[in-house]
N, C-alpha and C positions, 0 to 999 in steps of 0.2 A: 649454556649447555641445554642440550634437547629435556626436552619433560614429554612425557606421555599423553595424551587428553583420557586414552582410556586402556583396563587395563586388558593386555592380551590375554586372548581364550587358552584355554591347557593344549586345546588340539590343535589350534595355529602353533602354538610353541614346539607341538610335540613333531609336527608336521617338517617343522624347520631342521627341527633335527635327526630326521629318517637318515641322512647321511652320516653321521657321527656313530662309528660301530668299527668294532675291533675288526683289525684283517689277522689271516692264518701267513705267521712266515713262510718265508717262501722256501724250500730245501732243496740241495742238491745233494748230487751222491759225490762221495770224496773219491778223487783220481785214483790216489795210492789204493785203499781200503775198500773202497765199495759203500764206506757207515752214509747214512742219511746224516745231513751236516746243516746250517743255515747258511747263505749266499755270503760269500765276504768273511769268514770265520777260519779260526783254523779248526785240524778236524780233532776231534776229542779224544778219538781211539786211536791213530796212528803219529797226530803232532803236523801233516802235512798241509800247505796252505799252495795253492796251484801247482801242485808237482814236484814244490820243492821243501825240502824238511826247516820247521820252525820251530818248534819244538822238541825238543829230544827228550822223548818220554825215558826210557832208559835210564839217563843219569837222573831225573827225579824221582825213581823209585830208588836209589840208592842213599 
């Protein structure tokens, strides 16, 4: 197994990791509703997932 000879500065390590950082999901707007939604989801306010109904909000308020 590798061994080190010496040990790495903070700002090499830190430098490595400039890429390692949250991203902002990405949203779209739902077909049926208009709600701001995330890509791939169904939508929260209407139940609709590409145009067509996947949830039936309605019978879970009942």
């Amino acid at each position: 197994m590798a061994h080190p000879k010496r040990k790495q500065s903070k700002t090499r390590r830190d430098k490595r990791r400039t890429h390692y950082k949250a991203q902002a999901a990405t949203m779209a707007t739902c077909q049926n509703c208009g709600a701001t939604i995330r890509y791939h989801h169904v939508c929260p306010e209407c139940g609709h997932y590409k145009g067509m109904l996947a949830i039936d909000k309605d019978a879970e308020l009942k």
